[in-house]
N, C-alpha and C positions, 0 to 999 in steps of 0.2 A: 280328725284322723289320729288315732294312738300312736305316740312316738314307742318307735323300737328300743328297747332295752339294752343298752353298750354289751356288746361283744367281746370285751375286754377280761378281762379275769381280773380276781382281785389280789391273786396271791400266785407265786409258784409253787409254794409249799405250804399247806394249811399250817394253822399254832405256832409259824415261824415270823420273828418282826422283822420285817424286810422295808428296805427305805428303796423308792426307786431314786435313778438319779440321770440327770440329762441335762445336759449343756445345749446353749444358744450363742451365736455367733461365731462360730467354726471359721465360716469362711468369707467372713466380713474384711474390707478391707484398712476399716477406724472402727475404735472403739474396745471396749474389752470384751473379755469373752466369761460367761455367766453362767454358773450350774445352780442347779436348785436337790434338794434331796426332801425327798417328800414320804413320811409312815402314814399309812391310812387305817383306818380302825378297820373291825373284820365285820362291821354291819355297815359298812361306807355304799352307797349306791349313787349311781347319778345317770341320768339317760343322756345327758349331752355332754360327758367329758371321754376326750378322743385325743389319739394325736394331734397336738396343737396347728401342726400346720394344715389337718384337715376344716381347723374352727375358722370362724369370721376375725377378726379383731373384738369385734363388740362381744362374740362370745368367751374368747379367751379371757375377758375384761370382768364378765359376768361368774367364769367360774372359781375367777382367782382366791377372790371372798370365805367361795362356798370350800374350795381346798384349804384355805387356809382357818378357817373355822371348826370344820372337823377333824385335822389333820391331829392326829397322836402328836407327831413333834413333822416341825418343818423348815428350814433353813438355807438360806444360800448364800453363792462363794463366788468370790468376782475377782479375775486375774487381767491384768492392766493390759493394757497395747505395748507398754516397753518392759511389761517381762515377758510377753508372746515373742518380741523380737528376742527377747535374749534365752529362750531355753524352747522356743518354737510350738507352733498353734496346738498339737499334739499333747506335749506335755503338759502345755499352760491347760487343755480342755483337762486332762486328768487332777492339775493341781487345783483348778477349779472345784471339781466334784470331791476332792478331800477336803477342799475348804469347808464344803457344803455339810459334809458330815460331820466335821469336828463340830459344827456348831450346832447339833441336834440334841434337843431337850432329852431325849431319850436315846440311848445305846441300840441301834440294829441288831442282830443278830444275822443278819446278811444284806446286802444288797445287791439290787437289781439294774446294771447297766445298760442305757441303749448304746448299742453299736457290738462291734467286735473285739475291740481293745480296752485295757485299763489297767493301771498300774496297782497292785493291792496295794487295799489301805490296811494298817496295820492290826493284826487280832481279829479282822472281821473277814470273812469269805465273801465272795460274791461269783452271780452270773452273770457275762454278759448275753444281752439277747438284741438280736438284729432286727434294727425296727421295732424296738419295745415298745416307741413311743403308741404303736397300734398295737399291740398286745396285751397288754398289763397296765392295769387304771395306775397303781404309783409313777409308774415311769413317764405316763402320759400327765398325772399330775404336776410331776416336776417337769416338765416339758413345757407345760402353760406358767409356772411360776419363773421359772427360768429367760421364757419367751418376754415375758410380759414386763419382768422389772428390767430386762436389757433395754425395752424397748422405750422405757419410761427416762432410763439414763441417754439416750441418743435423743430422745425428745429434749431435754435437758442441752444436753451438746449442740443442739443444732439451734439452739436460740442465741451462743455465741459466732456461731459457724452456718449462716444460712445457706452459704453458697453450694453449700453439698446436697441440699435439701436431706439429711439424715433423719427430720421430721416421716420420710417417706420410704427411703430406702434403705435405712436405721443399719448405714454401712456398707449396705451389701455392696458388689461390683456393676450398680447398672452403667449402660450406656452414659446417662445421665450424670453419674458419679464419677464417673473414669473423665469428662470431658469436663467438670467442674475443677478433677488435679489438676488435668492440663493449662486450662486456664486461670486458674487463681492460684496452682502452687499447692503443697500439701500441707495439713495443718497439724496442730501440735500432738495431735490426736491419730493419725492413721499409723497403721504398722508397718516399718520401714522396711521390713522384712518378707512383707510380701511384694508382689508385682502388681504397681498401682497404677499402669499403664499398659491398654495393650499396645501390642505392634504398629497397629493401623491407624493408629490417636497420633504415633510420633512422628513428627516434620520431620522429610527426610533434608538433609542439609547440604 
């Protein structure tokens, strides 16, 4: 059976170099939070790169390579758990994605944001677009570069800190996560700023 052709576009604007960019770990409760900014050349093609959180893992894994080989220029920006506490998840995601661009071999001439908000980065325009990461192959390529090395640093983290199994839930709020604070306490790693316990977890006294 012939795989379908991504749906995605490759540009918003022909002849213009646009880096997409998209942050991972938003709403994680340890760990940092990770933008990637990604320039795709204008013969770039792929039938399996998508919003990341539509891939497997193993695929995310597989296309990381293939983005990062083709990519005109590509880079990413990682902001800590305790400067998310101290200037909140919001701006850390934005400071992230400027990290991400300073550090590109080449100069955008725009970029392409997922979501609705973002703080200009200086001298360059951009758009934001809702859900880029399913619109637009740069966006969705830094989506997987972004996803992927966060995911490789909580792999990391959690060989010191197995208790959170972060191998698994690489942060997120599960069940399982929330009742490992409970019980072992929070480690040097989670963000103090957010709410690392629900309601229903706390002994009432």
């Amino acid at each position: 059976m012939k795989k379908e052709k991504s749906a995605l576009q490759l540009f918003l604007e022909e002849g213009r170099i646009e880096a997409g960019c998209d942050e991972a770990g938003r709403g994680c409760l340890a760990g940092p939070v990770v933008a990637a900014a990604v320039i795709l050349p204008a013969d770039f093609e792929s039938d399996l790169l998508n919003d990341s959180k539509k891939l497997t893992e193993k695929q995310r894994y597989q296309l990381r390579p293939i983005i990062e080989k083709q990519a005109l220029a590509f880079a990413v920006g990682i902001v800590s758990h305790t400067e998310i506490d101290e200037i909140n998840i919001l701006n850390a995601s934005f400071l992230a994605m400027h990290r991400a661009v300073e550090q590109l071999s080449v100069i955008p001439e725009h970029l392409l944001i997922d979501g609705n908000r973002f703080k200009a980065y200086p001298e360059i325009g951009h758009t934001c677009v809702v859900k880029g990461d399913g619109k637009l192959l740069p966006i969705a390529a830094a989506s997987i570069l972004a996803k992927t090395y966060r995911d490789d640093m909580m792999d990391e983290l959690h060989q010191k800190f197995p208790h959170y199994a972060w191998d698994r839930n690489k942060g997120y709020p599960t069940v399982a996560h929330r009742k490992a604070i409970e019980q072992y306490g929070v480690s040097p790693h989670h963000r103090m700023s957010f709410r690392l316990l629900e309601d229903q977890l706390k002994l009432n006294l």
